[in-house]
C-alpha positions in Angstrom: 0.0 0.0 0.0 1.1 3.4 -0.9 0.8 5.9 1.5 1.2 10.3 0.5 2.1 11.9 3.4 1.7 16.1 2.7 3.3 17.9 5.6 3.1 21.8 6.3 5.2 23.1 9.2 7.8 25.8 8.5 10.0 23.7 10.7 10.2 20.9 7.8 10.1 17.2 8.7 13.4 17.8 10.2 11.8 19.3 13.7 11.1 16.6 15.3 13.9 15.7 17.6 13.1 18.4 20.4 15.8 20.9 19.3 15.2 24.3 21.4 14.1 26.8 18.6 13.5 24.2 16.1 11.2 21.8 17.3 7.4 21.1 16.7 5.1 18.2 18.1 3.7 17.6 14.6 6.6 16.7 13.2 7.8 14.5 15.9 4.2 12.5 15.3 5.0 12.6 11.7 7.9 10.6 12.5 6.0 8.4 15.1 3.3 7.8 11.8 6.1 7.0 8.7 7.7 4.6 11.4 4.3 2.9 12.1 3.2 3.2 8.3 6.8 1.6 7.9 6.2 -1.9 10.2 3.2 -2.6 8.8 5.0 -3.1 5.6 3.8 0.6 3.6 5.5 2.5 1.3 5.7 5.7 2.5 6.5 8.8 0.0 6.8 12.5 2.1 5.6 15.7 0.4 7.3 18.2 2.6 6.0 21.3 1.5 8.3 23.9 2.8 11.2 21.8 2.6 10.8 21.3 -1.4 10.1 25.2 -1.2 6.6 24.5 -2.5 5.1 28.3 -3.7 1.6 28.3 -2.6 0.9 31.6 -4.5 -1.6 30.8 -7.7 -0.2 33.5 -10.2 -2.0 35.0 -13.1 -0.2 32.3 -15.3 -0.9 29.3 -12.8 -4.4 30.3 -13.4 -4.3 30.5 -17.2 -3.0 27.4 -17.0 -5.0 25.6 -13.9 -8.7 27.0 -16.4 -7.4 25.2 -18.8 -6.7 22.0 -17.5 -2.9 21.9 -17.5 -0.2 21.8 -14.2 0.8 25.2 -13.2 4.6 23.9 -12.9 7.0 20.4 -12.8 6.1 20.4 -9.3 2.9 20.3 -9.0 2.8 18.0 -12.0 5.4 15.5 -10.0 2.9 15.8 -6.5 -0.6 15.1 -8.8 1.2 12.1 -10.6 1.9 10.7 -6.3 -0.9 11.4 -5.9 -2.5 9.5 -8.4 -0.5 6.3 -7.1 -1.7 6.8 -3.7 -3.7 3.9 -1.8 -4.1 6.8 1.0 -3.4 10.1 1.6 -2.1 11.9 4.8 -2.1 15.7 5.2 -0.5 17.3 8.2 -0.5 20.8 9.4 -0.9 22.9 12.1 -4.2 24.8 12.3 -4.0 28.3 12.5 -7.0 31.3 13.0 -9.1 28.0 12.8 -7.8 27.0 9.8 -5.1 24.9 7.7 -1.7 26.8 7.1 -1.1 29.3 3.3 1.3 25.8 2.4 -1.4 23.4 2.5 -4.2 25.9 0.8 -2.0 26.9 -2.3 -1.2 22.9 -2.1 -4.9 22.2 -2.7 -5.7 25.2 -4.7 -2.9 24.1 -7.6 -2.3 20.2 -7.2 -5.8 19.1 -6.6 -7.3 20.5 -9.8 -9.6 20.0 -12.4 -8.6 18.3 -15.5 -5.7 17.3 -13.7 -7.3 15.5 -10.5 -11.0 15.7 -11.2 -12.9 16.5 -13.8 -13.9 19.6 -14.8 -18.3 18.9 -15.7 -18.9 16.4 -13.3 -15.9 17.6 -10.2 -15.4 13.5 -10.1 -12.0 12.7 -8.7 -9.5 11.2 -10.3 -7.8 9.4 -8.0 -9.5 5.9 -9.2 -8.3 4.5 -6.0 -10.3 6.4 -4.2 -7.7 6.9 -1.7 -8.6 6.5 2.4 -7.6 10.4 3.1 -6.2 11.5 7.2 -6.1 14.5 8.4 -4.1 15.1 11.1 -3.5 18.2 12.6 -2.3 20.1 16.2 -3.9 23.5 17.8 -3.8 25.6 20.2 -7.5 26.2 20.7 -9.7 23.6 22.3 -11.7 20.9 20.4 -15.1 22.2 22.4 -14.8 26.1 21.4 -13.4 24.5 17.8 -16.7 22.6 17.1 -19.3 24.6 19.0 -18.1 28.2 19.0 -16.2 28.7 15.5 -18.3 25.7 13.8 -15.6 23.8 12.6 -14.6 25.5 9.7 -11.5 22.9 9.1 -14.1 20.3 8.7 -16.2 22.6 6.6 -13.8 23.5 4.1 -11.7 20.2 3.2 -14.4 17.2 3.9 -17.6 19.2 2.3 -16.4 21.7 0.3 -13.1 19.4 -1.1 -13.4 16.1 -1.1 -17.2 15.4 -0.8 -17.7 17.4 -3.1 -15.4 15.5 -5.4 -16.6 12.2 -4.7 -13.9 11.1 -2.1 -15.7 9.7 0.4 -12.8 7.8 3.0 -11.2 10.4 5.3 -10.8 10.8 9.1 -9.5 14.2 11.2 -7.3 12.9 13.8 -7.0 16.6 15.6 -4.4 17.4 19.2 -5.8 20.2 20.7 -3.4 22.5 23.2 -0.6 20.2 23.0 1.3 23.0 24.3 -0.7 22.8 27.6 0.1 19.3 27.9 2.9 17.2 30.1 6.1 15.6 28.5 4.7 12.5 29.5 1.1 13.1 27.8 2.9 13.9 24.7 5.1 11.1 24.4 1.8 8.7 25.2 0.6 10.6 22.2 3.4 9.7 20.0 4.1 5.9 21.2 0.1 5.3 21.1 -1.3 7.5 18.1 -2.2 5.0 15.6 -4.6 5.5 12.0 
């Protein structure tokens, strides 16, 4: 099984070993995940957005080119051909002012498009696999005010307005509120027991 993992932390995969200044709890569970996703014998294939320096920004001329069907660039050409080979799809950011990071919007906005990775009349997917899609993501406000005082607008905007919308129907939101709040030893339970 083929597993996508999309990853959005200005950090980069690389902050996960609890260096002072350069460390984030989303990247140490991405590491906790691709080792789990590992054992139980998946290939694992990282998109790390602002490692790979990913530009988020569609352009007047990533438009022309998304309207008509074609990829804006060889990047986001080489991310909607792993995506097409993916089995299941992981996305993992942190959520900020209630909602996913510029990285992961611009990631949607020019590699999930139509002609390219659904179609244009009927806004089908695709991805013929019809991919099981995570999302897993960390905040700061808690899940309670999330849901009932903002409304969810995570859930809002990827499951309806993205991938319901195109037909995917297989996802889950895996979401650690105030993580920051929490003990060393509630993290690390998180990240030896987390499992998808």
């Amino acid at each position: 099984m083929k597993t996508v993992i999309i990853f959005d932390h200005p950090y980069t995969a690389t902050a996960g070993h609890n260096v002072p200044h350069h460390r984030s709890f989303l990247a140490a569970l991405l590491q906790s995940v691709m080792t789990r996703l590992k054992a139980e014998n998946n290939e694992v294939d990282l998109i790390d957005l602002h490692a790979d320096g990913f530009n988020p920004v569609m352009s007047a001329a990533d438009l022309s080119n998304w309207r008509r069907g074609q990829s804006t660039d060889p990047q986001v050409a080489d991310y909607q051909q792993r995506l097409l080979d993916a089995d299941r799809i992981i996305f993992m950011f942190p959520v900020w002012w209630e909602v996913m990071p510029a990285m992961t919007k611009g990631f949607l906005d020019k590699v999930y498009a139509k002609g390219q990775l659904y179609q244009a009349d009927s806004m089908k997917t695709k991805l013929t696999k019809q991919p099981k899609i995570d999302i897993i993501t960390t905040m700061s406000t808690p899940n309670l005010a999330y849901r009932l005082l903002f409304g969810a607008p995570l859930a809002k905007l990827l499951f309806r307005g993205t991938f319901l919308k195109t037909r995917l129907w297989h996802f889950k939101w895996h979401n650690f509120a105030q993580v920051e709040k929490k003990s060393l030893a509630q993290r690390e339970a998180i990240l030896r027991d987390f499992k998808l």
